[in-house]
C-alpha distance (Angstrom), angle and dihedral (degrees) to the residues before:
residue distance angle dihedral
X1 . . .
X2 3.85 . .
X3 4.10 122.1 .
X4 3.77 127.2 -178.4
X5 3.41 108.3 -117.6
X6 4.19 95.3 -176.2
X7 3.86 139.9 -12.6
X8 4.05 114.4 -157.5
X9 3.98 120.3 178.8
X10 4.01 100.7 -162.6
X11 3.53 127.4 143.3
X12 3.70 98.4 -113.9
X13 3.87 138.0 24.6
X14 3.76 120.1 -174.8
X15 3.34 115.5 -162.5
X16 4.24 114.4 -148.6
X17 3.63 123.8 -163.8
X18 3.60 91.4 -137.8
X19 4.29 81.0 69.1
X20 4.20 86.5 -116.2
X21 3.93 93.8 123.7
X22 3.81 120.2 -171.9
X23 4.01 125.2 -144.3
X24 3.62 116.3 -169.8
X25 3.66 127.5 -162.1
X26 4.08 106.6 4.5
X27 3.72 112.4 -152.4
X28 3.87 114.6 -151.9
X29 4.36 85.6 172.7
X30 3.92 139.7 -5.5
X31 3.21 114.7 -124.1
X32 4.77 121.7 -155.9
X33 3.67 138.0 158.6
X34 3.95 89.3 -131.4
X35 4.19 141.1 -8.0
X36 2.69 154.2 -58.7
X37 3.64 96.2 47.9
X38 3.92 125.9 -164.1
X39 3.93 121.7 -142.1
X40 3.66 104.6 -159.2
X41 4.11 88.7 -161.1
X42 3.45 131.7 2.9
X43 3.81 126.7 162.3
X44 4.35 127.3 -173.2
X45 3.60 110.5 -153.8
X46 3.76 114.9 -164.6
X47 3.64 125.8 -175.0
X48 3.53 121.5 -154.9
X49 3.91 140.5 -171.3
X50 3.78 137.0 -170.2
X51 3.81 140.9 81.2
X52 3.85 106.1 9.4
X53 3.51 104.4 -118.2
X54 3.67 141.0 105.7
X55 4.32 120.7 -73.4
X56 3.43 137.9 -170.4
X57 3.61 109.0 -131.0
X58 4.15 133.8 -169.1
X59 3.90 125.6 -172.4
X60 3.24 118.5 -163.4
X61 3.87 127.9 -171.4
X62 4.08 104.9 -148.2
X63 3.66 133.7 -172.0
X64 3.55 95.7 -124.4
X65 4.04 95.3 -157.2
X66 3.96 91.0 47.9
X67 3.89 108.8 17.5
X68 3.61 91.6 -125.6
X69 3.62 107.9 146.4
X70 3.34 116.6 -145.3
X71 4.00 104.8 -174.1
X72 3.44 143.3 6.0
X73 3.44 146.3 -171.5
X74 4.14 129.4 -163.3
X75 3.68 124.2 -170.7
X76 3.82 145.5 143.0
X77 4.29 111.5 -104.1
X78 3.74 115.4 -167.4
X79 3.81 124.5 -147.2
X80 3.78 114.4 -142.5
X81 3.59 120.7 -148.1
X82 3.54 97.2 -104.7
X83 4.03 82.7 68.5
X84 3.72 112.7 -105.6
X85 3.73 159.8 72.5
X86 3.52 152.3 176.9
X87 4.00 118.5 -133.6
X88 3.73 109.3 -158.3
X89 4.12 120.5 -165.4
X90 3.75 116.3 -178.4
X91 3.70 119.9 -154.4
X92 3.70 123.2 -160.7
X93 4.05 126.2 -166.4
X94 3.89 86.1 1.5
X95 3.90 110.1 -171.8
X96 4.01 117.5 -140.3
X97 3.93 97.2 -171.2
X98 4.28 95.8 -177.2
X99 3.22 149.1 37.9
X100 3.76 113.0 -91.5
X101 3.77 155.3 10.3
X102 3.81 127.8 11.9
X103 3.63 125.2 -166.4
X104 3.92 117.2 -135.1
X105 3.87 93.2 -139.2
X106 4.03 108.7 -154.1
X107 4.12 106.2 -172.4
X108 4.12 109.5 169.1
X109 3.98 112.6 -172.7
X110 3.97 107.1 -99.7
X111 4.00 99.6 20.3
X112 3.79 105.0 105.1
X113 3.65 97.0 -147.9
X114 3.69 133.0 42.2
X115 3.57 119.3 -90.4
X116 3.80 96.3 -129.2
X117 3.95 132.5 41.0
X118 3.49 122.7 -130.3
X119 4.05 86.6 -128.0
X120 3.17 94.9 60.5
X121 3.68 114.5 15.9
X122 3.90 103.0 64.3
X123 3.97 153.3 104.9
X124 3.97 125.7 -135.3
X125 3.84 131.9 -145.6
X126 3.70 99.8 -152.5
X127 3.62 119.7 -163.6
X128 3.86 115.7 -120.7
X129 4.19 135.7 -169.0
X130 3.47 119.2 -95.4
């Protein structure tokens, strides 16, 4: 079984051998006077736990009014014996083209459901005055 321990949108993660990992500048929302908006860097981090064992993993970013997803990411994550990971996808020139929330869609191979909820699991481009 795999759980989601924590999902951080930031716009860098540096990974240290010594395991102390950095995350600089956490975005809970995105803030513009109009769209589309560009996101020079963005990067999910997701850590998982569970079986140790190797997973396919997809992230998806989805409009969560119209589906539409705007970027996605597919990968292999490995779980070490001692029971968990982080998986790391870095996004470059990322395009939000409207107003509101998108869902960070977690789908591992063999899990029936998605590991995040579209409630819960999201970032919001919030419109602002000029």
């Amino acid at each position: 079984m795999i759980s989601l321990n924590y999902l951080i949108l930031c716009e860098r993660f540096l990974a240290a051998d010594d395991g102390k990992n950095s995350i600089i500048s956490i975005f809970t929302k995105f803030t513009a006077v109009g769209v589309p908006v560009l996101q020079p860097l963005a990067t999910i981090v997701a850590n998982f736990s569970g079986t140790p064992g190797d997973y396919n993993v997809q992230l998806e970013l989805v409009n969560i009014i119209d589906g539409q997803v705007i970027a996605t990411a597919k990968n292999t994550s490995t779980i070490p014996p001692d029971g968990n990971n982080n998986f790391v996808v870095n996004f470059s020139n990322l395009i939000l083209p409207k107003f509101g929330k998108y869902w960070i869609k977690i789908v591992i191979d063999g899990v029936a459901e998605p590991l995040t909820s579209a409630n819960k699991h999201y970032v919001e481009l919030v419109k602002v005055a000029a």
